[in-house]
C-alpha positions, 0 to 999 in steps of 0.5 A, a space after each residue: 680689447 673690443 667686446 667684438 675681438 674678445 668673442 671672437 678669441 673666445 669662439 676660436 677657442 671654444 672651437 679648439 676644445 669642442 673640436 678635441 673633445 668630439 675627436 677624443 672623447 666622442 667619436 673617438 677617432 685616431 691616435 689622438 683618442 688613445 694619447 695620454 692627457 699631457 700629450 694632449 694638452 701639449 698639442 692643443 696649448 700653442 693655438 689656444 695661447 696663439 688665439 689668446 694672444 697674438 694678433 688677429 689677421 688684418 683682414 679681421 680689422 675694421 667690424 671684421 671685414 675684408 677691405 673692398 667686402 660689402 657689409 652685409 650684416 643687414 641683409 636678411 638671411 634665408 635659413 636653411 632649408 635642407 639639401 637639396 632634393 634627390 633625383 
């Protein structure tokens, strides 16, 4: 497996665990808050073993661009500056 496609499993699945931390544990919101462990595991198994192991979209094939996509991996990026101001 490329070092491309494994960081991006990996970051599919970081967001997976953060995501279910934040909710659980952090902002403590709705039912999954109060769930028992297992339950929790249950749930959240299948997307991570689906992002361990199934095959990612086709769209994600050739540098993980979109077939007619321009790369624009070499453009320079503006950072954020904020929202923008209140009238």
């Amino acid at each position: 497996m490329p070092d491309t496609e494994r960081n991006l499993r990996a970051s599919l699945i970081s967001t997976q665990i953060v995501g279910m931390v934040m909710n659980r544990y952090i902002w403590q919101i709705g039912t999954i808050a109060t769930l028992p462990a297992p339950s929790v595991t249950d749930l959240i198994a299948p997307t991570i073993q689906h992002y361990l192991a199934d095959p990612l979209p086709p769209s994600l094939s050739d540098d993980s661009r979109s077939p007619g996509r321009p790369d624009r991996s070499s453009e320079s990026r503006q950072p954020f500056s904020g929202p923008p101001p209140s009238r």
